[in-house]
C-alpha positions as CSV (number, residue, x, y, z in Angstrom):
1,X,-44.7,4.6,-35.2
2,X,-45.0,6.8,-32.0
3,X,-41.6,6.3,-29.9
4,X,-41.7,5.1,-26.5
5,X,-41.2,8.5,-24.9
6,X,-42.7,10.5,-27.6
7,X,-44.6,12.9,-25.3
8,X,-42.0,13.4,-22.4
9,X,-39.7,16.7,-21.9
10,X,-36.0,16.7,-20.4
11,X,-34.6,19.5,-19.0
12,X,-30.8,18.8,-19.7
13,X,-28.8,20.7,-17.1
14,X,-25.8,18.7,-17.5
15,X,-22.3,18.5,-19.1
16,X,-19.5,16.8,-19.6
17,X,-20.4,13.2,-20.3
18,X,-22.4,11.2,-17.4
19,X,-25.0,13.5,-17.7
20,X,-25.4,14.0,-21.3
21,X,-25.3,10.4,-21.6
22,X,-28.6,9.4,-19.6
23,X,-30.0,12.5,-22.1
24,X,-28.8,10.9,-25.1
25,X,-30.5,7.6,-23.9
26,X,-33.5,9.3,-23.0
27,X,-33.5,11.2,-27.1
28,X,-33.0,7.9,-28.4
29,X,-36.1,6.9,-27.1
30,X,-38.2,9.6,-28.0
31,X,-38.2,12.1,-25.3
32,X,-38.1,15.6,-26.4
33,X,-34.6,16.5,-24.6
34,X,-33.7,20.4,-24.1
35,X,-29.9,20.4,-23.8
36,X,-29.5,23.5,-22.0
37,X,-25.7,25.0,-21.8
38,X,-24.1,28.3,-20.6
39,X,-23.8,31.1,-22.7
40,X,-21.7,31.9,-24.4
41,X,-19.1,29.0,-24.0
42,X,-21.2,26.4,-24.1
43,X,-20.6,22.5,-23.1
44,X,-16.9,22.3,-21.7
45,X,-16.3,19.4,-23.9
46,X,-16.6,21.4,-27.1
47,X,-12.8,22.6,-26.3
48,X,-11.7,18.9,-26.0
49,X,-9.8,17.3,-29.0
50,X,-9.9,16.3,-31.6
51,X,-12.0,18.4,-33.7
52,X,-13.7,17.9,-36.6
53,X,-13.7,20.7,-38.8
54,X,-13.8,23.0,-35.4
55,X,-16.3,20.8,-33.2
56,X,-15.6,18.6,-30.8
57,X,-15.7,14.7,-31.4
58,X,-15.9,14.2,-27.8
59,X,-19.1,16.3,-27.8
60,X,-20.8,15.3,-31.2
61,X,-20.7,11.5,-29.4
62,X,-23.1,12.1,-26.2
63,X,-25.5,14.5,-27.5
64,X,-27.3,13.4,-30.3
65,X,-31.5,13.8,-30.1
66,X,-31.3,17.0,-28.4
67,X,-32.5,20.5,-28.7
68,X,-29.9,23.6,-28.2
69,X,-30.8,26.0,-25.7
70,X,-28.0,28.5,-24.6
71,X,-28.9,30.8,-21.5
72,X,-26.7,32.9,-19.5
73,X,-26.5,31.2,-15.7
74,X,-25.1,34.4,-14.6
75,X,-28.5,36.7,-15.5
76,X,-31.2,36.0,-13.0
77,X,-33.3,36.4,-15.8
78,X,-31.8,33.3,-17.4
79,X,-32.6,31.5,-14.3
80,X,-35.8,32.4,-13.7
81,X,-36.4,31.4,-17.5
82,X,-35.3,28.1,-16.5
83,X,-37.8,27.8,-13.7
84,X,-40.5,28.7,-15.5
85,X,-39.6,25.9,-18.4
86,X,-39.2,23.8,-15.5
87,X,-42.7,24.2,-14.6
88,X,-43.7,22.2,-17.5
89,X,-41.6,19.4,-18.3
90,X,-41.3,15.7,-16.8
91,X,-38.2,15.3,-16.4
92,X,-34.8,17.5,-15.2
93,X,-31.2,15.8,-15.5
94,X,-28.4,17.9,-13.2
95,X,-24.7,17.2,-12.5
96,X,-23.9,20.5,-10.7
97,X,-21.5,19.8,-7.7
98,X,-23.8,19.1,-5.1
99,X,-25.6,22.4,-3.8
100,X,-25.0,24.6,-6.7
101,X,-28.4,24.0,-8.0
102,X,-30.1,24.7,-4.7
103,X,-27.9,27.9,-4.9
104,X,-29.4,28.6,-8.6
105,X,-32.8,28.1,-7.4
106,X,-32.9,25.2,-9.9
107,X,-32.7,22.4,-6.8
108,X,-35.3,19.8,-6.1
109,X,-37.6,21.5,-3.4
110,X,-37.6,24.5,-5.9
111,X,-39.3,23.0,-8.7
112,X,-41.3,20.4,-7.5
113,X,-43.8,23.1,-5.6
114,X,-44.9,24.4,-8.9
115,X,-44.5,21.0,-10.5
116,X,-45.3,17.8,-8.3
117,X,-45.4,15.8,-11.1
118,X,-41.5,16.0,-11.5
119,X,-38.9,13.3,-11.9
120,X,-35.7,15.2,-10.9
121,X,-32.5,13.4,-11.5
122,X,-28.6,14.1,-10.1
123,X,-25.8,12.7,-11.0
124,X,-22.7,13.3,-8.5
125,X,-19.2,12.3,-8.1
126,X,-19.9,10.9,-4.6
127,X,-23.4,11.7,-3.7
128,X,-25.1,14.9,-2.6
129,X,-23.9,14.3,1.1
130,X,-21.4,11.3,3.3
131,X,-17.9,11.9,3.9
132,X,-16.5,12.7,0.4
133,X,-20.0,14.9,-0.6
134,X,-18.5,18.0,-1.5
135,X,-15.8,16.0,-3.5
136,X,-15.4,17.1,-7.2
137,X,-15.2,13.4,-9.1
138,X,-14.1,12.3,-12.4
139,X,-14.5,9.0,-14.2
140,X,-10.8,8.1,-13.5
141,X,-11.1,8.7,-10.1
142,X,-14.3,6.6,-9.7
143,X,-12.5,3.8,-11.8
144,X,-9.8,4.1,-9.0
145,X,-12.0,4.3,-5.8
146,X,-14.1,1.5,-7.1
147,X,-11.7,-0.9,-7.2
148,X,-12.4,-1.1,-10.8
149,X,-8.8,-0.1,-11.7
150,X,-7.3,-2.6,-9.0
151,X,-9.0,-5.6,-11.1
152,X,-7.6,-4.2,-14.8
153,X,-4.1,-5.1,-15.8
154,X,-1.7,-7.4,-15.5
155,X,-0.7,-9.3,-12.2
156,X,2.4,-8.0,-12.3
157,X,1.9,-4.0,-14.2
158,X,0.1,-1.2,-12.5
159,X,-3.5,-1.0,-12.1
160,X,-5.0,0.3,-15.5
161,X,-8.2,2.7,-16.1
162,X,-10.5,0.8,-18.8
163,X,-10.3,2.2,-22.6
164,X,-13.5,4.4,-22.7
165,X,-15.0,6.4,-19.3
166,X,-16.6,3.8,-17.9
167,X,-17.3,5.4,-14.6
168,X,-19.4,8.4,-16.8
169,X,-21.2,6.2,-19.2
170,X,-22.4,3.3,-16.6
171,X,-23.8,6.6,-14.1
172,X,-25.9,7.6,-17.1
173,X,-27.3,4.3,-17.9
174,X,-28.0,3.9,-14.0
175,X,-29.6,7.3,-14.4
176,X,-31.6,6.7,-16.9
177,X,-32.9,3.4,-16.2
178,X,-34.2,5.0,-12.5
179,X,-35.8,8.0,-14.6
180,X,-37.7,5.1,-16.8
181,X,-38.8,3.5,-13.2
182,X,-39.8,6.7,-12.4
183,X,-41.6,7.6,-15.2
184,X,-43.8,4.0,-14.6
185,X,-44.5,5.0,-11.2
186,X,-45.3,8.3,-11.8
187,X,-48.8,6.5,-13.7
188,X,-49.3,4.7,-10.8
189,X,-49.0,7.5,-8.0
190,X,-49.3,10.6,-10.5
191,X,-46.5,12.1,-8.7
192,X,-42.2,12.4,-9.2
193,X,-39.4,11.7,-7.0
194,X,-36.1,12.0,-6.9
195,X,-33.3,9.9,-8.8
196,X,-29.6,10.0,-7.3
197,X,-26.7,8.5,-8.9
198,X,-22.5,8.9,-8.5
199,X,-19.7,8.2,-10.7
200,X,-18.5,5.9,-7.4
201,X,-22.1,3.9,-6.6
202,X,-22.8,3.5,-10.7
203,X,-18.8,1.7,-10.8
204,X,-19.1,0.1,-7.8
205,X,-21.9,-1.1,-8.7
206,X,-20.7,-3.1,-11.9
207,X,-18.0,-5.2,-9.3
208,X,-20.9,-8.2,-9.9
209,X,-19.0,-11.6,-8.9
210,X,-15.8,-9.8,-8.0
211,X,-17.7,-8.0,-5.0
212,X,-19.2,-11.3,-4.4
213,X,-16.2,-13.0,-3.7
214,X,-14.9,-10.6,-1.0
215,X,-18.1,-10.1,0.5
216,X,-18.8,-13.9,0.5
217,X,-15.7,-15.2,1.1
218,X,-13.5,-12.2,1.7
219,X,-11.5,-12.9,-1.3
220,X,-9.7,-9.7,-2.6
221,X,-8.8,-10.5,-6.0
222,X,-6.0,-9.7,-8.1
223,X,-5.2,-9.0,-11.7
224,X,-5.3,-11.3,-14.3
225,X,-4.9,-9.4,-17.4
226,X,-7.0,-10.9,-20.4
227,X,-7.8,-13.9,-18.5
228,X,-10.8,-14.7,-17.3
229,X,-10.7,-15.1,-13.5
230,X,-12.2,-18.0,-12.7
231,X,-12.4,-20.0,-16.0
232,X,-9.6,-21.5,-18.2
233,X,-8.7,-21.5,-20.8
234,X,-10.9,-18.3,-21.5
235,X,-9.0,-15.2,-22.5
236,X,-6.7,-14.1,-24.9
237,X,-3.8,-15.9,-27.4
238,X,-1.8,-15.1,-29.8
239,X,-2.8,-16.0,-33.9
240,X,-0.4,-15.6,-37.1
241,X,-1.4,-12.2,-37.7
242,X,-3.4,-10.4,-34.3
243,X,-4.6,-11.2,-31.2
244,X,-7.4,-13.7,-30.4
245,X,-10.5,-14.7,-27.6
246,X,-11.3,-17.6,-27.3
247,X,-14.0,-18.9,-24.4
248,X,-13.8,-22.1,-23.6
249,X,-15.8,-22.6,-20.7
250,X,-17.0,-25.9,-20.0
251,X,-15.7,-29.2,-20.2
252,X,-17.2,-30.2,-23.5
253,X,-15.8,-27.0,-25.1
254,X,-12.1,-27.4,-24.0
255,X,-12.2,-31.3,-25.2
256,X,-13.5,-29.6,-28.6
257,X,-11.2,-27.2,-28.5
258,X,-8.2,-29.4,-28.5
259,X,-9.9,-31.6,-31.0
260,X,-9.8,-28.2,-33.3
261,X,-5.7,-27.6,-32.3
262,X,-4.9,-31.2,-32.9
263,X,-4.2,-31.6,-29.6
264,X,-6.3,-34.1,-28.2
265,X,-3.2,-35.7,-26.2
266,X,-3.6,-32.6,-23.7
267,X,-7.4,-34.0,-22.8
268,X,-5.2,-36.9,-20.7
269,X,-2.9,-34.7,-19.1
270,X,-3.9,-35.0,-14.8
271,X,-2.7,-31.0,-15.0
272,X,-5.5,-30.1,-17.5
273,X,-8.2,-32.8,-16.4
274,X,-10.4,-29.7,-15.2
275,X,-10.5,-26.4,-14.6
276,X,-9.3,-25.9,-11.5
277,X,-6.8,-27.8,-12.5
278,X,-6.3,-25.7,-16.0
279,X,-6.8,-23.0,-14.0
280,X,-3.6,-23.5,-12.0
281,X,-1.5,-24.3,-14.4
282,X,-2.5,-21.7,-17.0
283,X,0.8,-20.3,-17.9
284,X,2.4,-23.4,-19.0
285,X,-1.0,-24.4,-21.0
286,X,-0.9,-21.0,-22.9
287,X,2.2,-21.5,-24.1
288,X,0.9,-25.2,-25.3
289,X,-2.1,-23.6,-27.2
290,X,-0.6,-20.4,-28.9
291,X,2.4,-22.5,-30.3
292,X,-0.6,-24.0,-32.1
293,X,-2.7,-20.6,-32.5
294,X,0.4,-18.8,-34.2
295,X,0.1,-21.6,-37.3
296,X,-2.7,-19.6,-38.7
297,X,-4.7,-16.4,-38.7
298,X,-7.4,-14.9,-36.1
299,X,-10.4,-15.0,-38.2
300,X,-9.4,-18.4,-39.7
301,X,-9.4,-19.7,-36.1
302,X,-12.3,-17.8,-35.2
303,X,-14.4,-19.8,-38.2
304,X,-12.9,-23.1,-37.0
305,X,-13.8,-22.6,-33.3
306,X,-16.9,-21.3,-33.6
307,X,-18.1,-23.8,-36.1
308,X,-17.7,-26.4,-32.8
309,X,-19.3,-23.8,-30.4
310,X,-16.6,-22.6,-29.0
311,X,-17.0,-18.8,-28.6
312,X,-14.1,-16.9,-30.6
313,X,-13.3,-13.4,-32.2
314,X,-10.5,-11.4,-33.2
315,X,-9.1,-8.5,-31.8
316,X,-9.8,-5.5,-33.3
317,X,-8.4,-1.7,-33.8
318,X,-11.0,0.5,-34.4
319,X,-11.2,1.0,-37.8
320,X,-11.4,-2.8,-38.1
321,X,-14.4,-2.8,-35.9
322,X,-16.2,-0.5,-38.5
323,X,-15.1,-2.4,-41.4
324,X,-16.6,-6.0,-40.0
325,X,-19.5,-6.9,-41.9
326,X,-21.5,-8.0,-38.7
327,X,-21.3,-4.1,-37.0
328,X,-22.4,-3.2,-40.7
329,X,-24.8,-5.4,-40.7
330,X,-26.2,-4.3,-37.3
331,X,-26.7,-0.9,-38.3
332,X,-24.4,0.7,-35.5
333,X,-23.2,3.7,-37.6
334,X,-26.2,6.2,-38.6
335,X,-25.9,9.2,-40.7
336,X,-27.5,12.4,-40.2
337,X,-27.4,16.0,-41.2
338,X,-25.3,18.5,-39.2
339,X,-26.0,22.4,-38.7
340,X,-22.3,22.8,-40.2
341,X,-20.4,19.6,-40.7
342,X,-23.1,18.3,-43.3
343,X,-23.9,14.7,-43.3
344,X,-22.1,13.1,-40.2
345,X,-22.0,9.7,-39.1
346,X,-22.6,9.3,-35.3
347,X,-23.1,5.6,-33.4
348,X,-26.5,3.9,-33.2
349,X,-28.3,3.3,-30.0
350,X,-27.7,-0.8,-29.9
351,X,-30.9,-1.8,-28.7
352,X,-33.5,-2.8,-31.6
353,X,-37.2,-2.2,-31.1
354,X,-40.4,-2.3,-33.2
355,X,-40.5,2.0,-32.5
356,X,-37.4,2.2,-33.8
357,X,-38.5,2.7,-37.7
358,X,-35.8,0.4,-39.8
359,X,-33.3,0.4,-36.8
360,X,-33.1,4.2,-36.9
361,X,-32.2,5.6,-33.7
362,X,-30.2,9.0,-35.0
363,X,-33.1,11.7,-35.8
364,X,-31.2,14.7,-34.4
365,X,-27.7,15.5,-34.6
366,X,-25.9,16.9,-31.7
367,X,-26.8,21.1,-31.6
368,X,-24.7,23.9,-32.0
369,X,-24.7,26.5,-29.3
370,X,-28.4,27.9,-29.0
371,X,-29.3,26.2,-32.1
372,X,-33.1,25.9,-31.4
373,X,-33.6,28.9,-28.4
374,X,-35.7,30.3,-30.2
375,X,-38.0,27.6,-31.0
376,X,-37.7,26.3,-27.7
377,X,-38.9,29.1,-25.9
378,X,-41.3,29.8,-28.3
379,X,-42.8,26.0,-27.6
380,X,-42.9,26.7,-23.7
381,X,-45.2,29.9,-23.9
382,X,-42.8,33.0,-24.6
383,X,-43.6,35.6,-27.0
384,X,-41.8,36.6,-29.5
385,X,-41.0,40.4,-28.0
386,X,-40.0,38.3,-25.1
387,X,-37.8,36.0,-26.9
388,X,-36.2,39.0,-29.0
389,X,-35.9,41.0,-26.0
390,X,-34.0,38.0,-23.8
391,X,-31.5,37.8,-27.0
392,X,-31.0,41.8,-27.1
393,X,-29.8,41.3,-23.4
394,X,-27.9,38.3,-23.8
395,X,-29.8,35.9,-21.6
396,X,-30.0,33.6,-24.3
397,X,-27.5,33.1,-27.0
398,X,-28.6,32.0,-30.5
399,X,-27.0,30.4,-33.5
400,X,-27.4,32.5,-36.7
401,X,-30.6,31.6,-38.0
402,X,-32.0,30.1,-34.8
């Protein structure tokens, strides 16, 4: 079955992890995405540990269903090789620091005069101009200027960065949902635009009710730690043997709830009649419930709960994640075939779709350095002398073999 962006080309000038992120979305879907990365270093996250075998985890997670192409930014020859790719592709991804790609000749005025039909996407730390323009940004910092980290922790700890870098990942989702909008207008007008995203608006933009309830009602709120913020109880307690969720959220759930606790005496207590009222007194009514939860294990709970309709789960490490016959199940580990490492498994794009042959999302693996510049080039128009004779001078690096 053809994939849903089987005839469109990326021009992946990015690094790091927001920008190879939209890419990776955009492979997963079919598009043919040309990672392209300085020669002869490479990505900076192929330095970043831990290392399998000599390559980077941290790389080998963002860039699967790309192309290598390795090109010396410092030759004007490599540049004007990327212009002239540019000419023919739909679709260029950049997080330079805003104005370097103007400076490299690879900005937006540059390439959409030879090639209107363009859809050319940035993705800053701030923005490409405002007060904090020229600001270098990292997901940490965005997680801090959003406010994100201010809402994550406990009431009384410090404010806590979330486990994974949330800022990076939701700025390439953003991205590449406005480079899919794009791509639909683009059949409607026949022409491209331009699609800006930061680290700061993507995070920002994820605040959802907690925005709403300053902006509404000038609420700032606080902390909670795993509770939720407005419901109770909803949020975490303490099992036998691990931590547990559970999601009571309506009245009929926490009635059901204490009918599964044996503790349907707390249904006519006034302090728990609601849940505002739950709400307020929360502290003493966790105690109440985990001297209860603590009698038996997570996943025995879990079963019990759920088979009322309460939402429930365990809390799980990593390698229990893996193990649980659901995420099996759901196909979210893929294997595929690596230049060096062999057969590695890499995670699955979650969404399911009738392109997707049996659930398979992972066709390429993530390339080595200039694994495919040959081909590449070769697919865009150059001749082989030319392609030999940009290797000979070291505007393009190549892997053995490629």
């Amino acid at each position: 079955m053809v994939l849903p962006l089987q005839n469109i080309r990326v021009l992946d000038l990015t690094r790091a992890l927001a920008g190879p992120f939209c890419t990776m979305c955009l492979g997963d879907f079919g598009a043919d995405v040309i990672k392209v990365e300085s020669a002869p270093q490479g990505d900076m996250t192929r330095v970043w540990p831990p290392h399998d075998r000599g390559v980077s985890t941290y790389y080998l997670s963002t860039n699967r269903n790309k192309r290598g192409l390795a090109v010396n930014f410092r030759d004007p020859k490599g540049l004007a090789l990327l212009r002239r790719i540019a000419r023919d592709v739909d679709i260029v991804v950049e997080n330079f620091k805003p104005g370097r790609a103007d400076e490299l000749g690879l900005g937006y005025d540059d390439l959409r005069r030879e090639n209107p039909r363009l859809i050319y996407a940035s993705i800053t730390g701030f923005g490409r101009d405002g007060p904090y323009g020229d600001w270098p940004g990292f997901d940490q910092i965005a997680q801090g200027m959003s406010g994100l980290m201010g809402l994550t922790g406990y009431p009384d700890g410090d404010p806590t960065r979330i486990g994974i870098p949330v800022a990076d990942i939701t700025s390439g989702m953003w991205s590449a949902m406005g480079i899919l909008a794009a791509v639909a207008q683009r059949h409607v007008t026949g022409v491209g635009q331009r699609v800006e995203n930061s680290l700061l608006s993507s995070t920002v933009g994820l605040l959802s009710m907690q925005a709403q309830r300053f902006l509404s009602v000038g609420e700032v709120p606080g902390r909670t730690g795993n509770d939720h913020m407005v419901i109770y109880p909803y949020g975490t307690f303490e099992a036998r043997d691990a931590g547990l969720n559970v999601a009571a959220a309506t009245q009929d759930m926490w009635l059901a709830l204490c009918g599964v606790l044996g503790l349907e005496s707390l249904t006519t207590v006034p302090e728990f009649a609601d849940n505002t009222k739950r709400l307020a007194n929360r502290d003493a009514l966790r105690e109440l419930l985990n001297e209860r939860f603590r009698t038996d294990t997570a996943i025995a709970w879990t079963r019990r709960l759920v088979e009322k309709g309460i939402p429930s789960g365990p809390i799980y490490a990593l390698d229990q994640v893996f193990a649980d016959p659901q995420v099996v199940h759901g196909g979210m580990v893929e294997e595929v075939a690596h230049a060096t490492l062999g057969p590695i498994r890499l995670l699955s794009n979650p969404l399911r779709m009738d392109a997707f042959e049996e659930g398979k999302t992972v066709r390429l693996p993530p390339p080595e350095i200039g694994e495919h510049s040959r081909d590449i080039l070769a697919a865009f128009g150059f001749t082989p002398g030319e392609i030999e004779g940009y290797v000979a001078e070291g505007v393009i690096g190549v892997r053995d073999g490629g």
